[in-house]
C-alpha positions as CSV (number, residue, x, y, z in Angstrom):
1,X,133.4,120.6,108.6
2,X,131.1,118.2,106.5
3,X,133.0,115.2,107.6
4,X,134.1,116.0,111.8
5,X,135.0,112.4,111.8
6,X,137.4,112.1,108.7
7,X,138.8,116.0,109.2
8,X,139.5,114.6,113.1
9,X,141.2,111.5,111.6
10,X,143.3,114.1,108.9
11,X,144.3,115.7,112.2
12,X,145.6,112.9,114.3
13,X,147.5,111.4,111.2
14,X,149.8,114.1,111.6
15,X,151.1,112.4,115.0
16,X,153.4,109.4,115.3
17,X,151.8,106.3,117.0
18,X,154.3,105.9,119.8
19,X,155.5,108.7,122.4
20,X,158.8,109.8,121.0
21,X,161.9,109.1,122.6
22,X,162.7,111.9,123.8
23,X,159.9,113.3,125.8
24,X,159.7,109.5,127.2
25,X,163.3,110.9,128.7
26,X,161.8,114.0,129.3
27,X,159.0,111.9,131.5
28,X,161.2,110.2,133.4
29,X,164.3,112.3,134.0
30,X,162.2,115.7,134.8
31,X,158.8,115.6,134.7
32,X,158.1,112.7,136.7
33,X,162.1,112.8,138.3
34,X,160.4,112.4,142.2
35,X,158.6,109.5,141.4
36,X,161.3,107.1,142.5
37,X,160.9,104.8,145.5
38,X,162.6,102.2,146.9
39,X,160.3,100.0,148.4
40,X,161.3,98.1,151.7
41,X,160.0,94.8,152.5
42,X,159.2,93.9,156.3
43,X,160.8,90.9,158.5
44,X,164.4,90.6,159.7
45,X,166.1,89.8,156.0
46,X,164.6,92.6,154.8
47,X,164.9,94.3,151.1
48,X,164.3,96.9,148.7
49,X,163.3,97.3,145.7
50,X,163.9,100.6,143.4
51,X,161.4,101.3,140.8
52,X,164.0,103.4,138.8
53,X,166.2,100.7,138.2
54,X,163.6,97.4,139.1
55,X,166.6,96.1,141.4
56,X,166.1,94.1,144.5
57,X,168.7,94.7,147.3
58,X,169.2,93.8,150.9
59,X,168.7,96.7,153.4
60,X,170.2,96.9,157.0
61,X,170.0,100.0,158.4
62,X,166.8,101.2,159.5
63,X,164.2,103.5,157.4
64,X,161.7,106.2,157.9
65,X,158.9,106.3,155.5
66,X,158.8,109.4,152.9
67,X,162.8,109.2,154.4
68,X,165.2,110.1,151.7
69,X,167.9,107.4,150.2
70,X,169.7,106.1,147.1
71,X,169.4,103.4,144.7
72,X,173.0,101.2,145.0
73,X,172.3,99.8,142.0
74,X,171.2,102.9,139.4
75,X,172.2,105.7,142.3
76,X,168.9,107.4,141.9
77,X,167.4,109.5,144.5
78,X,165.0,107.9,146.2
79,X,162.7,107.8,148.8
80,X,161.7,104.8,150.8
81,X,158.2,103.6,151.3
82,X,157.2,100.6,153.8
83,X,155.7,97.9,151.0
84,X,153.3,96.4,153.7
85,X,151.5,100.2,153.9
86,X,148.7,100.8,152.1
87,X,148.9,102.9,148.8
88,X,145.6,103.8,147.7
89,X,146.9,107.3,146.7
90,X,150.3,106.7,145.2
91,X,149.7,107.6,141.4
92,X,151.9,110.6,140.4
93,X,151.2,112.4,137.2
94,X,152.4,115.2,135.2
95,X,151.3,117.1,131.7
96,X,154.5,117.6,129.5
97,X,154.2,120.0,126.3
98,X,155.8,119.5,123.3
99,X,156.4,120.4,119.8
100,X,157.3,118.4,116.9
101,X,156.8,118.6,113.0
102,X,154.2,116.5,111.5
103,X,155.3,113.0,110.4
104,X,153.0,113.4,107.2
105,X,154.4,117.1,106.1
106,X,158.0,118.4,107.4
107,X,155.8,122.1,106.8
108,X,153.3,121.3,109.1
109,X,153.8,122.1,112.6
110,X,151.8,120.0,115.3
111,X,152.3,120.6,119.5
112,X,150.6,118.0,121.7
113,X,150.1,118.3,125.7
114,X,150.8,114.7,126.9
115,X,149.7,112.8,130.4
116,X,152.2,111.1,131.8
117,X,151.7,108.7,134.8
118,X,153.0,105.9,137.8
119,X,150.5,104.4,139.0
120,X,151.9,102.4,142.0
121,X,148.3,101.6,143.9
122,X,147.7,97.8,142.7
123,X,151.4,96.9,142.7
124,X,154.8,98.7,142.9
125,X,156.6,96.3,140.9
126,X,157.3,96.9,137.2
127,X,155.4,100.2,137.0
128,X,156.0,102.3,133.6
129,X,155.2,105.0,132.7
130,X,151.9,105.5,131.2
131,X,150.9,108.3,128.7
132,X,147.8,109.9,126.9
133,X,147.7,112.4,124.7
134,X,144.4,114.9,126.0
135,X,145.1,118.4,123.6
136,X,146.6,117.6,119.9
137,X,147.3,121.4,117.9
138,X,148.0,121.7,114.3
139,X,149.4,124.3,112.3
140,X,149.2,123.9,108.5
141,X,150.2,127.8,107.0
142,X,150.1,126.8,103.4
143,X,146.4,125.6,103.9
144,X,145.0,127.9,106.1
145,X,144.5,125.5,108.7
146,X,144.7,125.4,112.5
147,X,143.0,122.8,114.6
148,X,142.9,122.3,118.2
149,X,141.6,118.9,119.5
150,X,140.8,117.3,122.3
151,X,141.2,114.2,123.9
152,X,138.8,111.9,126.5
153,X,138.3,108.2,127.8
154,X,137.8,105.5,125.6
155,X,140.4,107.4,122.5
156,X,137.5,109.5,121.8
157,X,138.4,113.4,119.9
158,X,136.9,116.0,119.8
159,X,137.3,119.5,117.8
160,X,137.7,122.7,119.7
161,X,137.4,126.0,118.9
162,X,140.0,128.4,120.3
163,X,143.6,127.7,121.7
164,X,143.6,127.8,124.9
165,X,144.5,125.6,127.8
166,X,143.0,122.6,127.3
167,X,139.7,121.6,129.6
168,X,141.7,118.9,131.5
169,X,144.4,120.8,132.6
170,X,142.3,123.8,133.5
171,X,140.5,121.6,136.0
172,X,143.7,120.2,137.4
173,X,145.3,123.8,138.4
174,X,147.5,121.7,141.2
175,X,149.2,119.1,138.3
176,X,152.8,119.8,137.2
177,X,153.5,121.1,133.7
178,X,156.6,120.4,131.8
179,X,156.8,122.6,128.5
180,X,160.3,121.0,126.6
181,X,161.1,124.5,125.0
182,X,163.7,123.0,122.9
183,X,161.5,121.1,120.6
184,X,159.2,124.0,119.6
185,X,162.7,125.8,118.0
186,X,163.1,122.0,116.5
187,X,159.1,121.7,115.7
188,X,158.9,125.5,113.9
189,X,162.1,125.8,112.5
190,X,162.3,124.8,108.2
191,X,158.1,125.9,108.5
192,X,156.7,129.0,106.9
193,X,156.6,129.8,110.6
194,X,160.1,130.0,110.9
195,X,160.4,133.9,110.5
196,X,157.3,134.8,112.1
197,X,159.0,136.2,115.5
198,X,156.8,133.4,117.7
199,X,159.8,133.5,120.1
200,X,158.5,136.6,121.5
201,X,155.7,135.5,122.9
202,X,155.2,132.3,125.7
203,X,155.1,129.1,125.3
204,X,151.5,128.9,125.6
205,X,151.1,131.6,123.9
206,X,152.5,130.6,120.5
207,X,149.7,128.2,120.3
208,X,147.4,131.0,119.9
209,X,149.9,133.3,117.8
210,X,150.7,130.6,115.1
211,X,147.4,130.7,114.1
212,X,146.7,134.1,113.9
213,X,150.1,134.5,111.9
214,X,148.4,132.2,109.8
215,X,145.3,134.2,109.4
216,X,146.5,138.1,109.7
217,X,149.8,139.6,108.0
218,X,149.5,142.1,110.3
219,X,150.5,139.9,113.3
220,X,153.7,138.8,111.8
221,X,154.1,142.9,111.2
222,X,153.2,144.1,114.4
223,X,156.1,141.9,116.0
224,X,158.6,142.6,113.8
225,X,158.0,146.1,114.8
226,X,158.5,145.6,118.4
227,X,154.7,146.0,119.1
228,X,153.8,142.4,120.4
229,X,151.9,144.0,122.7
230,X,149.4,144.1,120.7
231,X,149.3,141.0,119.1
232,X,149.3,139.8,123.1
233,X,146.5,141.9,123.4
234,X,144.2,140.1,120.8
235,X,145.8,136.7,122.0
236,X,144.4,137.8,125.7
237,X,140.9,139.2,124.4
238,X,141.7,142.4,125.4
239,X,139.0,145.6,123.9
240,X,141.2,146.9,121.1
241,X,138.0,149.5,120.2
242,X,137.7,148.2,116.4
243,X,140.8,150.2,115.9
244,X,143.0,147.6,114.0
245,X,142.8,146.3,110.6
246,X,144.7,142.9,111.3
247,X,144.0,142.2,107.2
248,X,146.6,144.8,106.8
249,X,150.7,144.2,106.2
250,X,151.5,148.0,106.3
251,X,151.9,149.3,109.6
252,X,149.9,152.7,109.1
253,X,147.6,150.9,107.3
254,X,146.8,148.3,110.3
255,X,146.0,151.1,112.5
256,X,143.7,152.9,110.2
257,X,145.9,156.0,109.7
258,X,148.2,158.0,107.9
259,X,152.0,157.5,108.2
260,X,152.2,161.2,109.9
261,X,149.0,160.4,112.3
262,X,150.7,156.9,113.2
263,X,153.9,159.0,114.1
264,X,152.1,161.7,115.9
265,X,149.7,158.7,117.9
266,X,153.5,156.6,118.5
267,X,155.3,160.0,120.0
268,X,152.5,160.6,122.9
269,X,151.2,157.3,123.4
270,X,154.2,155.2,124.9
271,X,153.9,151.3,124.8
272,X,155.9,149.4,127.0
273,X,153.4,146.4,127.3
274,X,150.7,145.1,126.8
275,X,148.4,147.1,129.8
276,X,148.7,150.3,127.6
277,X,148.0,148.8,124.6
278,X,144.1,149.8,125.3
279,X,144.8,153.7,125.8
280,X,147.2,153.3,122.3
281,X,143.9,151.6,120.6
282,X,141.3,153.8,122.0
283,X,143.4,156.9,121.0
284,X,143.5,155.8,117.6
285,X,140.0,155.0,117.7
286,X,139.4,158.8,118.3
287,X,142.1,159.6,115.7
288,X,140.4,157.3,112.8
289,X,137.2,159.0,113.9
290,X,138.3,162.6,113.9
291,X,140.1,162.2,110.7
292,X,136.6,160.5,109.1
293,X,134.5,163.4,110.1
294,X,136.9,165.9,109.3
295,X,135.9,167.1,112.9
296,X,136.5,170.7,113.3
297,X,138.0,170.7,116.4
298,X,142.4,170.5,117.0
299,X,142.9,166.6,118.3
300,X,144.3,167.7,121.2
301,X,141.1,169.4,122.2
302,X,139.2,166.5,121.1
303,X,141.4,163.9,122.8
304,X,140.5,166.1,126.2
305,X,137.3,166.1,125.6
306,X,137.1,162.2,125.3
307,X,138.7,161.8,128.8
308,X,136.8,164.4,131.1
309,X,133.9,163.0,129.6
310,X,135.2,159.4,130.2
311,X,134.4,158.0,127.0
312,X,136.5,155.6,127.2
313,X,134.6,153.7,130.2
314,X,131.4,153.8,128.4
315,X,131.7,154.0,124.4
316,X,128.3,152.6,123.9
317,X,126.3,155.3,125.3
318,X,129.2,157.7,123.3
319,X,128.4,155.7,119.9
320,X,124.3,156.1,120.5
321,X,125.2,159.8,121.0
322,X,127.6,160.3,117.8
323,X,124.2,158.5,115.6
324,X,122.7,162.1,116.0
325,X,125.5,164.8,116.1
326,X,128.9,165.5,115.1
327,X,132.0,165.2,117.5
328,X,132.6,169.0,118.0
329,X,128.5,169.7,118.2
330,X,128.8,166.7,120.8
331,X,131.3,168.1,122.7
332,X,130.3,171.8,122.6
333,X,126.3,170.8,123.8
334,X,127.6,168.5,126.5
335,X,129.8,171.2,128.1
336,X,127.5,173.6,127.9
337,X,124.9,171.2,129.6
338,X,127.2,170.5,132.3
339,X,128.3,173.8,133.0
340,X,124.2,175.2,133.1
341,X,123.0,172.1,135.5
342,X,126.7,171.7,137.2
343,X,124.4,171.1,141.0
344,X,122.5,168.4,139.2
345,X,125.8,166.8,137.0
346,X,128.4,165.7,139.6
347,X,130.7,164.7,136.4
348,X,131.0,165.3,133.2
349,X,130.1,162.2,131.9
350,X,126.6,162.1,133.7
351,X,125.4,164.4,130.5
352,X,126.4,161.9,128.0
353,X,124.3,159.2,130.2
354,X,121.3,161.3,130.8
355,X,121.6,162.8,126.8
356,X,121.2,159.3,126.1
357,X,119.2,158.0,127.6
358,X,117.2,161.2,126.6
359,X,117.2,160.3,123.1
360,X,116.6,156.7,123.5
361,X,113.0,157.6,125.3
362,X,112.0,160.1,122.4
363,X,113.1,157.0,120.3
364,X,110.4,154.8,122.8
365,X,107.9,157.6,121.8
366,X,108.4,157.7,118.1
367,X,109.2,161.4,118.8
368,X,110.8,163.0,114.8
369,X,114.1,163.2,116.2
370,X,115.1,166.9,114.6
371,X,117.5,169.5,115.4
372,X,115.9,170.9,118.3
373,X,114.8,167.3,119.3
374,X,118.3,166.4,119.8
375,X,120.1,169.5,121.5
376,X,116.6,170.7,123.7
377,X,117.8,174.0,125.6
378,X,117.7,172.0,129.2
379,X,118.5,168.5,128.8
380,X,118.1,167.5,132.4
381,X,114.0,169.1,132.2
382,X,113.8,167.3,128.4
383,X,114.2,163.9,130.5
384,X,112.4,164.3,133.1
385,X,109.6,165.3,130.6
386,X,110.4,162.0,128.6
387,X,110.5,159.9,132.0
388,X,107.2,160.9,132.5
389,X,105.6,160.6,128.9
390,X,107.4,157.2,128.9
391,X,106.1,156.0,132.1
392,X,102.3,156.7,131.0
393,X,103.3,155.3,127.5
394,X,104.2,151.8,129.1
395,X,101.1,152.5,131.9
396,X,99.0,152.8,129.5
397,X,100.3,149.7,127.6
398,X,100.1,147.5,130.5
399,X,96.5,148.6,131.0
400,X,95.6,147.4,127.9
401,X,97.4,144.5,127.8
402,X,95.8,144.1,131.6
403,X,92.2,144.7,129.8
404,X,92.8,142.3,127.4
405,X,93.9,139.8,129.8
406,X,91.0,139.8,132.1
407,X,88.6,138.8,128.8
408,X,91.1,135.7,128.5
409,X,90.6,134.5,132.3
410,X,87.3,135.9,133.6
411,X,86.3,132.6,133.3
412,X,88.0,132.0,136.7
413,X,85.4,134.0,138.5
414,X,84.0,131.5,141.3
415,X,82.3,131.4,144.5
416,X,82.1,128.8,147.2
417,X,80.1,129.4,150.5
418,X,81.3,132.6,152.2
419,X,84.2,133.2,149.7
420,X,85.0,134.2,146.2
421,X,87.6,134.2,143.4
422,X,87.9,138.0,141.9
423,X,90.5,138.6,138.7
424,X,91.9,141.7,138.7
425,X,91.0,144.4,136.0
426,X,93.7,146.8,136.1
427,X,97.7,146.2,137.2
428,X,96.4,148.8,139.7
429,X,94.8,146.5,141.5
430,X,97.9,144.2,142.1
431,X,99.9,146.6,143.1
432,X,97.2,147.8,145.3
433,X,96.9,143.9,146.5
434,X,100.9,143.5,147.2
435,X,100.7,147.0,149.4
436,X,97.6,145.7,151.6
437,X,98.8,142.3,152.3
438,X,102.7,143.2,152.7
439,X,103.7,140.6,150.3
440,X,105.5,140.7,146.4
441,X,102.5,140.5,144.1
442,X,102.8,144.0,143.2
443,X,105.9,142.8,141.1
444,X,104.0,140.6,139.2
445,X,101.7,143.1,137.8
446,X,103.9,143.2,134.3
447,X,104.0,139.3,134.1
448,X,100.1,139.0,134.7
449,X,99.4,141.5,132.1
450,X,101.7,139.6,129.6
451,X,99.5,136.3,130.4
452,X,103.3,134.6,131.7
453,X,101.4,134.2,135.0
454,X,97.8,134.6,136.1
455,X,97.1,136.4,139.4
456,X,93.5,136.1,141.4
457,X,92.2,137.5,144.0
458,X,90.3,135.5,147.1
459,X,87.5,137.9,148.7
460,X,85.2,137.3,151.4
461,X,81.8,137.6,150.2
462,X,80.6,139.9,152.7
463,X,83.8,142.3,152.4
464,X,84.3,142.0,148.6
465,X,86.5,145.7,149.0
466,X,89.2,143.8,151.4
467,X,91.9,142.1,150.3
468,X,92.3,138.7,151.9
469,X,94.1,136.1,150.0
470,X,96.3,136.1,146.8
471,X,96.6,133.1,144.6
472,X,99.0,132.5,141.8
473,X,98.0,130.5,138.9
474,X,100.6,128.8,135.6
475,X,100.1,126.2,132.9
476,X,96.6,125.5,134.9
477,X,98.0,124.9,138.2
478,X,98.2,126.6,141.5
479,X,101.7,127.9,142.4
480,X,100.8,129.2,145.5
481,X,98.3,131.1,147.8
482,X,99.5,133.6,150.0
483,X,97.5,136.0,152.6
484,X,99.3,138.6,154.8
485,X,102.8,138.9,155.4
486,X,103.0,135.8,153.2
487,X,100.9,133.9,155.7
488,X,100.0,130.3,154.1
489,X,96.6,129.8,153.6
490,X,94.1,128.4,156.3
491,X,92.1,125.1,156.0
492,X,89.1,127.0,155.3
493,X,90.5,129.0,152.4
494,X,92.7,125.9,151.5
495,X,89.2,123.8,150.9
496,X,87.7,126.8,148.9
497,X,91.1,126.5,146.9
498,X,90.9,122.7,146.3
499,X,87.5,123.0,144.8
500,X,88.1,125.8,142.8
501,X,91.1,123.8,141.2
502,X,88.1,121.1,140.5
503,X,85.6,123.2,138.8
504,X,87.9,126.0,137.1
505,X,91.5,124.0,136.3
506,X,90.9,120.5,135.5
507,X,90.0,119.8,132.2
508,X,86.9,119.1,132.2
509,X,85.7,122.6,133.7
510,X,88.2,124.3,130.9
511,X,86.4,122.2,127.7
512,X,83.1,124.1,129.4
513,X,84.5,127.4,128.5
């Protein structure tokens, strides 16, 4: 929004200023219905008082505290509490729910989650009950608009994308909720969202559906038809496999599909909630695809072929595959594959990750991916060719990049008594460095050759050939200096290190390079 501040204030004026007066009854005579105490004074005339009712009244038999008792003046369950006790925790709180329509537009549906306390810690005496509102909603279908906003300390909003619980309740799992279902019926009903079949779907839940009846046709459709399932689905974030058209108001249309494909799908794909709403989608996934290619193989033999291969579980590496071939070449190469190297594939769907990864290394290559390229005789020998090639490829790479990077810091080179500083000419020599002293340089070989960390060596003068010490070196500084088995460096080698710091790192010594 151009203006957050005056489409926040557009928002709220939707609200009335005071807590209606019938979730105040809701407050008192549900949510917060336990918070009722009569609180008994100490001494021999003692009394009570009952902060239902705010009645004082002489009590003569004795009391437990927590103990339960009634209010002789309102007749309110109660439970007594010794006034002289401390109270440093007595607060009790609830979240209520509620729907109303707006008091600017009767078309306008807005819901609000309210905070509703007692706070008895300073004084148990005249206590109300306090309210704030923390999560506002509004649903405007004739304007396209659907707001959810949040609420903080010092009356401060806040937009939010999304519908979902809002942040303070989520970190306050162990507060009660109220949800007055009545008033959503009273809040909807005379709306454009009248019809829409929200009374399907949970209470929380309509304050994700409204909008997206708002938005789609096809949700409004969909649970009409008796397939909320999956408009639950998209509410939930559930993979629906880019099958749906939600723009759509025709139910064949939605799914992409024919009316006789949509029949066909419905009679062997039975959905009785929600959890099989995923198999229904990616099925018709495989329909939309099979009637787009105009794929020579029967859909039942193609819907087979997707589950033993276990597409399903891994449609990226399927969709990389499908850039290059046609579903019934797919299908015809990868059984034969599997059935040739059946010792090597334990499953079926081992070819499709190996074919894959296959063709993403003659990709790396810049191999011309052609027909014989893409279906070689023996895929499992094709990549372990390709693993190879690759592996020198990014060898290769790195010693150049390593080559390149010992012109930048050759400068480092420096000797001092009976030691010296070597920098490493090939990643090689890291490696080599991490193996003789037992410690993780090797892994470092990549990040020194892309300059993101500098590794030297520390050699004894008289056994230049013999590893000794490892030092790591960023933004100028040394990280650390390691010998064997990570062994921290001695006070000999730790003087060597100081002055080399002096004469190579400070920046003096670098403006002499």
């Amino acid at each position: 929004m151009e203006n957050n501040e005056e489409f926040i204030k557009s928002l709220l004026a939707h609200f009335p200023a005071e807590v209606p007066e019938h979730v105040q009854f809701e407050a008192d005579e549900k949510a917060l219905l336990l918070s009722r105490y009569i609180f008994v004074s100490s001494g021999k005339n003692r009394t009570g008082y009952c902060t239902h009712c705010r009645n004082t009244f002489p009590i003569e038999n004795p009391i437990k505290q927590n103990g339960k008792g009634e209010c002789p003046a309102c007749f309110s369950k109660c439970r007594y509490k010794k006034a002289w006790l401390g109270r440093k925790a007595l607060i009790d709180t609830a979240c209520i729910l509620h729907c109303q329509k707006s008091v600017l537009n009767p078309s306008v549906v807005t819901v609000e989650w309210l905070y509703a306390s007692r706070d008895y810690r300073e004084s148990f005496e005249n206590v109300s009950t306090e309210y704030a509102a923390v999560a506002r909603y509004v649903f405007d279908y004739d304007r396209k608009v659907c707001q959810k906003i949040e609420g903080g300390s010092g009356c401060r909003w806040w937009t939010e994308s999304g519908f979902s619980t809002p942040s303070f309740l989520q970190n306050r799992s162990f507060m009660s909720r109220n949800i007055m279902h009545g008033t959503f019926e009273d809040g909807i009903s005379g709306t454009p969202f009248q019809y829409s079949g929200w009374q399907r779907y949970d209470y929380e839940d309509v304050l994700k559906y409204l909008p997206l009846v708002a938005k789609y046709p096809s949700v409004e459709i969909l649970t009409k038809a008796g397939l909320d399932s999956f408009v639950k689905a998209k509410i939930y974030g559930y993979k629906t496999y880019s099958a749906v058209n939600w723009s759509k108001s025709k139910l064949h249309h939605i799914f992409k599909m024919s009316k006789q494909d949509l029949q066909m799908l419905r009679e062997k794909n039975f959905v009785s909630s929600v959890y099989y709403v995923g198999d229904f989608l990616f099925n018709a996934w495989v329909v939309q695809q099979w009637r787009k290619e105009k794929s020579k193989m029967n859909i039942d033999e193609l819907q087979k072929n997707m589950q033993i291969f276990s597409v399903k579980d891994d449609l990226k590496t399927f969709k990389f595959i499908r850039r290059f071939t046609s579903l019934h070449r797919l299908f015809n190469y990868a059984n034969k594959q599997f059935e040739k190297d059946e010792k090597h594939f334990i499953r079926r769907h081992q070819v499709l990750i190996t074919w894959s990864d296959y063709l993403n290394d003659c990709q790396k290559l810049k191999i011309h991916i052609d027909e014989a390229i893409i279906f070689p005789k023996n895929l499992r020998k094709a990549h372990e060719e390709t693993i190879k090639r690759v592996k020198h490829y990014e060898d290769e790479l790195m010693r150049k990049k390593a080559k390149e990077r010992y012109e930048k810091i050759k400068h480092y080179e420096f000797e001092l008594g009976q030691l010296k500083i070597v920098v490493p000419y090939t990643p090689k020599e890291i490696i080599d460095e991490g193996n003789k002293l037992s410690h993780c340089v090797g892994g470092y070989a990549e990040r020194h050759a892309d300059g993101q960390t500098t590794i030297l060596f520390v050699r004894n003068i008289k056994e230049p050939d013999e590893s000794f010490y490892t030092v790591e070196v960023k933004n100028e500084k040394v990280l650390q200096v390691r010998g064997i088995k990570n062994k921290p460096a001695t006070e000999d080698v730790q003087t060597f290190i100081d002055e080399f710091k002096k004469q190579k790192l400070t920046k003096k010594a670098r403006k002499a390079v």
